[in-house]
Short mmCIF file of the C-alpha atoms (twelve columns), coordinates in Angstrom:
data_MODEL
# 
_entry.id   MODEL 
# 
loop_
_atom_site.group_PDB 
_atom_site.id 
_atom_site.type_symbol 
_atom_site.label_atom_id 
_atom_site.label_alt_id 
_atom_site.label_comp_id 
_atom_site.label_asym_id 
_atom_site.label_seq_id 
_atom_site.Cartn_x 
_atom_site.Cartn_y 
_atom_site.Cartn_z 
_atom_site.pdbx_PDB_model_num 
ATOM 1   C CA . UNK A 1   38.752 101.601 45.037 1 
ATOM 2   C CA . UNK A 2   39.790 101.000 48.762 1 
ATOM 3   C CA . UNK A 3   41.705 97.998  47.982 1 
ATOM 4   C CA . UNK A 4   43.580 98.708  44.553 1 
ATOM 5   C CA . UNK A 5   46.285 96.596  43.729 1 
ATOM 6   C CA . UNK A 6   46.064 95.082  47.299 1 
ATOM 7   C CA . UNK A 7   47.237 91.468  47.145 1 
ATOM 8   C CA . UNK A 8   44.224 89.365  48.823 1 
ATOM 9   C CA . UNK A 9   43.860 85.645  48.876 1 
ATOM 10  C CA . UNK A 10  40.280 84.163  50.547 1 
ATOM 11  C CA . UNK A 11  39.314 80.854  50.986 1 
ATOM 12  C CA . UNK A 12  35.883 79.446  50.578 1 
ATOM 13  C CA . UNK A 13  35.977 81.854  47.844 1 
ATOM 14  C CA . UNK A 14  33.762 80.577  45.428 1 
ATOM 15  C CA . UNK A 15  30.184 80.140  46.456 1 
ATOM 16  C CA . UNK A 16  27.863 81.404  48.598 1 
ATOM 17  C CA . UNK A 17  28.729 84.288  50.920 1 
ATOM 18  C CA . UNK A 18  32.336 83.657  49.859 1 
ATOM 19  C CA . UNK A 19  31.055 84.695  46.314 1 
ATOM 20  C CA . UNK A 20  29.754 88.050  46.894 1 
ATOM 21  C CA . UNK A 21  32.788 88.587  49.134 1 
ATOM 22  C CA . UNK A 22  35.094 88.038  46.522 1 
ATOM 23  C CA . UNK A 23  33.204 90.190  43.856 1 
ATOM 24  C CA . UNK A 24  33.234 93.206  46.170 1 
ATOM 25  C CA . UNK A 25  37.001 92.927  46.548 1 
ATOM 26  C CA . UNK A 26  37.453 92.387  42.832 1 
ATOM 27  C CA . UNK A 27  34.882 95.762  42.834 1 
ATOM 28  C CA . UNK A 28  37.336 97.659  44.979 1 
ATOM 29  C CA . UNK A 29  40.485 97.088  43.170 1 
ATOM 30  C CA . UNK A 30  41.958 93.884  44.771 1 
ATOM 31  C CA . UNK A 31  44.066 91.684  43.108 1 
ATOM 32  C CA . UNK A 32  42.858 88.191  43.808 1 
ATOM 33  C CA . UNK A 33  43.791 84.287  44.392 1 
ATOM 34  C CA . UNK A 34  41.021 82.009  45.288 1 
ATOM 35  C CA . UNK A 35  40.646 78.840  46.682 1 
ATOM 36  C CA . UNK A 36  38.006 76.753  47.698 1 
ATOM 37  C CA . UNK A 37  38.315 72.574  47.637 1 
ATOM 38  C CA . UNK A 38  36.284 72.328  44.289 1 
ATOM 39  C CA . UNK A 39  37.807 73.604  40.964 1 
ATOM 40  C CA . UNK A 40  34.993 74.267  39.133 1 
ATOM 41  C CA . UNK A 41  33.123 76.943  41.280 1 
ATOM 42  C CA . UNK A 42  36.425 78.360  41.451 1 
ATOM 43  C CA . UNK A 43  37.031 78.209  37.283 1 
ATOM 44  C CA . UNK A 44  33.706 79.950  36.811 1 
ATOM 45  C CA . UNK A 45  34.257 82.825  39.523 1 
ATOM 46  C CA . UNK A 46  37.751 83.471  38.094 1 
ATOM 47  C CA . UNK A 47  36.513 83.865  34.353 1 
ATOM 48  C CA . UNK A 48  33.543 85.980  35.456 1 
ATOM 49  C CA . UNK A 49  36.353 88.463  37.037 1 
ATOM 50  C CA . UNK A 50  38.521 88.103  34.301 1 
ATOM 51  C CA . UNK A 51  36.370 89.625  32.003 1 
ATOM 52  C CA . UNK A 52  35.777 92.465  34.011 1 
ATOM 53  C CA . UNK A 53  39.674 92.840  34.073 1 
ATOM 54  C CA . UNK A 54  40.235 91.645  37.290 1 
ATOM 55  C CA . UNK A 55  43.443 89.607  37.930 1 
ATOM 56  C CA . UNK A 56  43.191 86.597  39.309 1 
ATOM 57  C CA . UNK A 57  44.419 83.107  39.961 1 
ATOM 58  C CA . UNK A 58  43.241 80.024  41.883 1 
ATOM 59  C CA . UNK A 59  44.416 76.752  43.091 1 
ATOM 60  C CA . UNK A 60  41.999 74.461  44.660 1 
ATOM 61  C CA . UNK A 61  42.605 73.102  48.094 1 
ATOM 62  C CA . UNK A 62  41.339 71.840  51.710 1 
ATOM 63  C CA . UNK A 63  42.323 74.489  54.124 1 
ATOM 64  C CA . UNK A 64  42.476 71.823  56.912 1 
ATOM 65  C CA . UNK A 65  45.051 70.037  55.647 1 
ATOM 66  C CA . UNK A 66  48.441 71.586  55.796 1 
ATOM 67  C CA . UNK A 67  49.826 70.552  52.623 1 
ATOM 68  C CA . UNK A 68  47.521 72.246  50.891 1 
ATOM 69  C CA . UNK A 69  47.478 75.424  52.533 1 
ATOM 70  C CA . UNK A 70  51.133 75.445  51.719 1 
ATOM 71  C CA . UNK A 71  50.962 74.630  48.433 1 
ATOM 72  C CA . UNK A 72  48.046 77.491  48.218 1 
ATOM 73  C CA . UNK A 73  50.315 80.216  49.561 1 
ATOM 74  C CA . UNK A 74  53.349 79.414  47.671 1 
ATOM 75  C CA . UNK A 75  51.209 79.600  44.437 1 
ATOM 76  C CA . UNK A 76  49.928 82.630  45.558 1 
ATOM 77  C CA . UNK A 77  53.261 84.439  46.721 1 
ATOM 78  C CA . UNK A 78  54.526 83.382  42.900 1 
ATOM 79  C CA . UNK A 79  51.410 85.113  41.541 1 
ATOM 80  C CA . UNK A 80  51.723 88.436  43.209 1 
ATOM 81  C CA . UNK A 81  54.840 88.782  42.935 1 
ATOM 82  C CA . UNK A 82  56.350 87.742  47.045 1 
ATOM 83  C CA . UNK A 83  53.585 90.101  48.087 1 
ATOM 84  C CA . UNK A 84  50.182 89.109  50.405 1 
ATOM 85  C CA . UNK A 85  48.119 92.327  51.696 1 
ATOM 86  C CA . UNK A 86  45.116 90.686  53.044 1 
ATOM 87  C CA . UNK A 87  44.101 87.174  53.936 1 
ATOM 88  C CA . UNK A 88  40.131 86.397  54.528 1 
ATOM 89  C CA . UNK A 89  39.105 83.329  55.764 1 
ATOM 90  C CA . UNK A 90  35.941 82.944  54.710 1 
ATOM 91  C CA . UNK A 91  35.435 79.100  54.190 1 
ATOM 92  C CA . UNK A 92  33.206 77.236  57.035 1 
ATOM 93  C CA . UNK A 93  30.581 74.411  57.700 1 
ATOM 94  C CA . UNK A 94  27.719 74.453  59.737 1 
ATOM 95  C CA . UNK A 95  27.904 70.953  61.668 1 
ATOM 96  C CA . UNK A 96  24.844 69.498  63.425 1 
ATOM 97  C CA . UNK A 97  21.739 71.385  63.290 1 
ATOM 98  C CA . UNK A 98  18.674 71.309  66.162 1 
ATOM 99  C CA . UNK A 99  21.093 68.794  68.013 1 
ATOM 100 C CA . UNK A 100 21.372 68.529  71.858 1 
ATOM 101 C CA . UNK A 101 25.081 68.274  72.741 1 
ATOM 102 C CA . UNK A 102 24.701 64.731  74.389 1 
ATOM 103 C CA . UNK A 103 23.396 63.854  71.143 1 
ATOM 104 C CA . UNK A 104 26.166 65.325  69.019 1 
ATOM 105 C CA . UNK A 105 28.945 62.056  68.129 1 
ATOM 106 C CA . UNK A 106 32.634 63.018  69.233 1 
ATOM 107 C CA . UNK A 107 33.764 62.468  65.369 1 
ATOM 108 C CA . UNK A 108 31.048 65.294  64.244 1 
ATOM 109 C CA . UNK A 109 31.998 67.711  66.822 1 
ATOM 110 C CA . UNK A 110 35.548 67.275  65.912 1 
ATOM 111 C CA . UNK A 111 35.291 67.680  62.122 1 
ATOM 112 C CA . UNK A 112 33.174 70.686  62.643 1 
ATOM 113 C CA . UNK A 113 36.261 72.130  65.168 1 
ATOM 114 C CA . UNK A 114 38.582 71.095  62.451 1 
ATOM 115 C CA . UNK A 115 37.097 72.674  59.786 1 
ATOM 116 C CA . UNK A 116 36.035 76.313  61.263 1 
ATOM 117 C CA . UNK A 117 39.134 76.337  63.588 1 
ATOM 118 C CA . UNK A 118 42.389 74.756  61.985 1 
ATOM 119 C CA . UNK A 119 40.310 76.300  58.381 1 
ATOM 120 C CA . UNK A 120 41.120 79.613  59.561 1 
ATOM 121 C CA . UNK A 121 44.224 78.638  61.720 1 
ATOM 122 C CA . UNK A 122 46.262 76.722  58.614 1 
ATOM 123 C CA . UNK A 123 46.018 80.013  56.191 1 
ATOM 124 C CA . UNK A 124 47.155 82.333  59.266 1 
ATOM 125 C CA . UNK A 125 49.796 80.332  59.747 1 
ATOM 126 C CA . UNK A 126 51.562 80.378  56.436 1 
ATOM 127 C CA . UNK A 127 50.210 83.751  54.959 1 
ATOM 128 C CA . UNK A 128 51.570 85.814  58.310 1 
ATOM 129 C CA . UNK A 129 55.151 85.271  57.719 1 
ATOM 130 C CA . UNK A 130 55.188 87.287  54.452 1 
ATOM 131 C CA . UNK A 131 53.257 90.102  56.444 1 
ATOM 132 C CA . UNK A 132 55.872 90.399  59.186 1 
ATOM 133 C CA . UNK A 133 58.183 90.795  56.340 1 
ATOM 134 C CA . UNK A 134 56.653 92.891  54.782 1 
ATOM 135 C CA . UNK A 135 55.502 94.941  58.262 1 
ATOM 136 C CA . UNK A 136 52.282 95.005  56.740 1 
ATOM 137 C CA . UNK A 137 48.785 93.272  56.740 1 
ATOM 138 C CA . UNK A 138 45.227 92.610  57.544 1 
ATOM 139 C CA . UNK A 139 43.832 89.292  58.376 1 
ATOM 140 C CA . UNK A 140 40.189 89.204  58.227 1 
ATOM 141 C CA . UNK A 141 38.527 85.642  59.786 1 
ATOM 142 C CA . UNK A 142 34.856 84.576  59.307 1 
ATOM 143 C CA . UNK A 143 32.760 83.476  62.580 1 
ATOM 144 C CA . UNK A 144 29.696 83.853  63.586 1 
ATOM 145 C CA . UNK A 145 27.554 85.375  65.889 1 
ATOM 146 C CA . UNK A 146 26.918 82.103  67.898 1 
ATOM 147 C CA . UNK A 147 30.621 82.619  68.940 1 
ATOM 148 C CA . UNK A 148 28.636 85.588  71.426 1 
ATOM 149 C CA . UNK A 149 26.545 83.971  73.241 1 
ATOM 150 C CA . UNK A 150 25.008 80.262  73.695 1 
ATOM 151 C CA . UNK A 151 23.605 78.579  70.780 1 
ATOM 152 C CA . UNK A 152 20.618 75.997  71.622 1 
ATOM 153 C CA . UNK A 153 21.033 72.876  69.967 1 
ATOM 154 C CA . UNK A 154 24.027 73.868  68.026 1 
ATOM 155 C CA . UNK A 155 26.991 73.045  70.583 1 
ATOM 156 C CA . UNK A 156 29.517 71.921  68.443 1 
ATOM 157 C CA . UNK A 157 28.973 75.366  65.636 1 
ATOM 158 C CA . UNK A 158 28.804 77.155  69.144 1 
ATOM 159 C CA . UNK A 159 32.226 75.731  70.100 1 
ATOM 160 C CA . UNK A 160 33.893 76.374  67.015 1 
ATOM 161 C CA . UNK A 161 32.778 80.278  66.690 1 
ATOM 162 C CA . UNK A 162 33.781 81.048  70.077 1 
ATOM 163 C CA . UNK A 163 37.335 79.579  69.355 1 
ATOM 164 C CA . UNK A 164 37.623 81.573  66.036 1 
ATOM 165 C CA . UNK A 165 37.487 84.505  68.777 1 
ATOM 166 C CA . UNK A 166 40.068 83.199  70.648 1 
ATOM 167 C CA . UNK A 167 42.304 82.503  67.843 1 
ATOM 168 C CA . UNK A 168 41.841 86.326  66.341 1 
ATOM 169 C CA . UNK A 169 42.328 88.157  69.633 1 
ATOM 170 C CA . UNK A 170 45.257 86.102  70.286 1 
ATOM 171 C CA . UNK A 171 46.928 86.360  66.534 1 
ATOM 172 C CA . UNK A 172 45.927 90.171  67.004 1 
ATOM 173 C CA . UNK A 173 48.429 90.114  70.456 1 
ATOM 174 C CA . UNK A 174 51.061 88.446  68.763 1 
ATOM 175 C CA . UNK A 175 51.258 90.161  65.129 1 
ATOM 176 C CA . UNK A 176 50.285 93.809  65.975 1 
ATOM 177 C CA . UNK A 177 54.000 94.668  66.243 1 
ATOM 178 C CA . UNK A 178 54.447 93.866  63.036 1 
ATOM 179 C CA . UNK A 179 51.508 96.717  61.843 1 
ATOM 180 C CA . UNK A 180 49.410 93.591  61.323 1 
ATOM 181 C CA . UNK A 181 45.212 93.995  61.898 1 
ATOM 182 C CA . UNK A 182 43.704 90.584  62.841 1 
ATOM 183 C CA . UNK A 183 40.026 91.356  63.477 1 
ATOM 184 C CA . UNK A 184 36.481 88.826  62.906 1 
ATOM 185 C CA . UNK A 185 33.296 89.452  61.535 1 
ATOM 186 C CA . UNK A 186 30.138 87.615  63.425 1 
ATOM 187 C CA . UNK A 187 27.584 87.537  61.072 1 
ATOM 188 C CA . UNK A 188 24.259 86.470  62.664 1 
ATOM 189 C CA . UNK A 189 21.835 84.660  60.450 1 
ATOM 190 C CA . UNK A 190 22.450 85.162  56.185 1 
ATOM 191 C CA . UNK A 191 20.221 84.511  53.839 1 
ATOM 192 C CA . UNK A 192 22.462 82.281  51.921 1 
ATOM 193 C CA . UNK A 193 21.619 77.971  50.516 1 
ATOM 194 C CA . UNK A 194 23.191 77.130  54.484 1 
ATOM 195 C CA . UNK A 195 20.090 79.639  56.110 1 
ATOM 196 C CA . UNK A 196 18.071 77.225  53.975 1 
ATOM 197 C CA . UNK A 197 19.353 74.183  55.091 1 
ATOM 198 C CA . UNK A 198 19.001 75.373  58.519 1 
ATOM 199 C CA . UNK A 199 15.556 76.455  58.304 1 
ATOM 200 C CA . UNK A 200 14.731 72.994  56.597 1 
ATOM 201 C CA . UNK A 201 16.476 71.003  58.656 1 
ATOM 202 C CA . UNK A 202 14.984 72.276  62.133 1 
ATOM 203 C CA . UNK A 203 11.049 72.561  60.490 1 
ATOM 204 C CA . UNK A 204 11.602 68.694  60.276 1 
ATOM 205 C CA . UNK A 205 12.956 67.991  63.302 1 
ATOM 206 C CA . UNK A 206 10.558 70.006  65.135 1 
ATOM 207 C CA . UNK A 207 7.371  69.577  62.678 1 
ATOM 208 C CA . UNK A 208 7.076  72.976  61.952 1 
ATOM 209 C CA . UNK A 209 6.712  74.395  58.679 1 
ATOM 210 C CA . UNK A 210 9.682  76.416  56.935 1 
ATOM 211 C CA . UNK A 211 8.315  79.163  57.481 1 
ATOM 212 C CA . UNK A 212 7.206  79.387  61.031 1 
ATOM 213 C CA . UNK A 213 11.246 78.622  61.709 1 
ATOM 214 C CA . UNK A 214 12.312 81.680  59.404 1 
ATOM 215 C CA . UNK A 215 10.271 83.957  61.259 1 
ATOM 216 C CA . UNK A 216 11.599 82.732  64.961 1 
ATOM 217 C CA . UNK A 217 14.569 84.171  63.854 1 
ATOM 218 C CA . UNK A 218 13.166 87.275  62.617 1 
ATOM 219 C CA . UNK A 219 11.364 87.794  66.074 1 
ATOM 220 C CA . UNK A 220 14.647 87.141  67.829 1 
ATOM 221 C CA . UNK A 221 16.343 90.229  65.766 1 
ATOM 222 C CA . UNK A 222 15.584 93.898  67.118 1 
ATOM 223 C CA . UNK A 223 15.351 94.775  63.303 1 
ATOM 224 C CA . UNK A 224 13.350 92.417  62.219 1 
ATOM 225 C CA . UNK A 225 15.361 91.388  58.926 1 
ATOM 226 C CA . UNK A 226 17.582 88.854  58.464 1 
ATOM 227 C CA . UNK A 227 21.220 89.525  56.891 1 
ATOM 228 C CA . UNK A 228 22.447 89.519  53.567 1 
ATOM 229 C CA . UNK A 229 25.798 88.699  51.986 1 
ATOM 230 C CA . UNK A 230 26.553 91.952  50.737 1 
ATOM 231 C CA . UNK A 231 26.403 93.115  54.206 1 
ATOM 232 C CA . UNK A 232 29.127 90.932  55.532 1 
ATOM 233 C CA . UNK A 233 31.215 91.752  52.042 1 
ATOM 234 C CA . UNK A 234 31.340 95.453  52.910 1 
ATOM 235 C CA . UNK A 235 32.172 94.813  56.505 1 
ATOM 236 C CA . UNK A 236 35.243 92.555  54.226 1 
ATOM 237 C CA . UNK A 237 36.131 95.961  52.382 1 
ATOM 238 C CA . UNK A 238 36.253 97.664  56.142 1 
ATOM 239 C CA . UNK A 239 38.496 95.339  57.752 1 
ATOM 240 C CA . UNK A 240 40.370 94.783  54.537 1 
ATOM 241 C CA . UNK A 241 41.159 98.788  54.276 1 
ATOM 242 C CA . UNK A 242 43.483 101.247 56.104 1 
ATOM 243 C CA . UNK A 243 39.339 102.792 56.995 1 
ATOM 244 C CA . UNK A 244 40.497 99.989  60.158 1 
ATOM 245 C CA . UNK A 245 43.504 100.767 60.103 1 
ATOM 246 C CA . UNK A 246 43.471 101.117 63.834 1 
ATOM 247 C CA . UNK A 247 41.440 98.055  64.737 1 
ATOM 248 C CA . UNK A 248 42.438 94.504  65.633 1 
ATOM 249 C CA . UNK A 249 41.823 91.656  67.907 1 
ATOM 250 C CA . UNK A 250 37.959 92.919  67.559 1 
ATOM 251 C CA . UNK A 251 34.824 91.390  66.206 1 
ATOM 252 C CA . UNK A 252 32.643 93.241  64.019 1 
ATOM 253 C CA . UNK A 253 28.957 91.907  65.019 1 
ATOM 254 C CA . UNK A 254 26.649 92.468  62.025 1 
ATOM 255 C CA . UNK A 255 22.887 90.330  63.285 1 
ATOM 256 C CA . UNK A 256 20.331 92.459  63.081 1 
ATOM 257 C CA . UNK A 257 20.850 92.858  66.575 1 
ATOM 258 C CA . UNK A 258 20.297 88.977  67.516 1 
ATOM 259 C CA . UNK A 259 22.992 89.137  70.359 1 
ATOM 260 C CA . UNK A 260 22.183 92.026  71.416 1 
# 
């Protein structure tokens, strides 16, 4: 129970890997408040955790769009009580796939910028006051391992998880004297619906089959094994603890060694 009674709001909570990151908290003893920009997903999660005893709230909402974000934290602050502990930004898209940049449009490139930049950037920006308040908390962002080194055909995601690197380090410079941890994870590839899009989508473009694109990226990883959810969700718990206490500005790179 790293994380009992810890105050944690995540966004992009609902499905996906933002799913099994949110039951793992819930498993360590966070209290919770989710949102995601669908209800339902959210509805279900919520009831699931309820009757496990969990508490938790939710408020759906686009985590672009700074209304909402507001809106999100106030509800949240009201819920635990004027207290946030942890923040994970865990919501993302994946933009064009098997796409050469000088075929990427301007308007996809930015909507994929505004959604895994100013996603994570909107949250940070409202939740951190309350944690310089409170001289205490732990910021954990979502990015990806593309953010480490070039990304063929996938400029704009490229683009976006690099800056999601520059944002933490920098948040990490300005909150640490406030005993506030901003660190990233940089998952590689996780098997996840979005790994099966991606597969999908490049087998057509290229005429392979599924298959022969799943197991490129399994040759390009030293252990030979793609990543899995839970992985990522117990490097959450990690970041999310006083076990980091004396991390931040850092990326944790869990790939299977793909950047290596």
């Amino acid at each position: 129970m790293k994380l009992k009674d810890r105050k944690v709001i995540i966004t992009g909570a609902a499905q996906g890997m933002g799913g099994v990151i949110t039951r793992r908290l819930a498993e360590e003893g966070a209290e919770l408040f989710l949102t995601a920009r669908s209800r339902g997903p959210l509805e279900e999660l919520a009831a699931e955790l309820r009757a496990k005893g969990v508490k938790v709230d939710l408020k759906e909402g686009d985590c672009t769009v700074e209304r909402d974000v507001k809106a999100v934290v106030d509800a949240a602050l009201a819920f635990f009580g004027g207290r946030i502990d942890v923040l994970v930004n865990a919501a993302g898209a994946t933009g064009p796939i098997e796409t050469p940049v000088w075929e990427i449009t301007p308007e996809d490139f930015s909507d994929l910028l505004r959604k895994n930049v100013i996603g994570p950037f909107l949250p940070m920006k409202y939740v951190m006051p309350t944690m310089i308040k409170q001289r205490y908390g732990k910021v954990v962002n979502l990015g990806g391992c593309s953010g480490m080194r070039g990304y063929r055909y996938r400029a704009a995601y490229s683009s976006s998880k690099w800056a999601v690197r520059g944002l933490t380090r920098t948040a990490a410079l300005d909150a640490g004297e406030y005993n506030i941890n901003v660190n990233a994870i940089m998952p590689g590839i996780v098997e996840t619906p979005r790994m099966e899009k991606l597969c999908r989508v490049k087998a057509e473009k290229r005429g392979w089959t599924y298959e022969q694109v799943y197991q490129e990226y399994l040759d390009d990883m030293p252990l030979g094994r793609v990543t899995y959810p839970e992985d990522i969700a117990n490097a959450v718990i990690f970041l999310s603890s006083d076990d980091s206490k004396n991390m931040t500005g850092q990326e944790l790179v869990i790939d299977g060694g793909w950047s290596a």
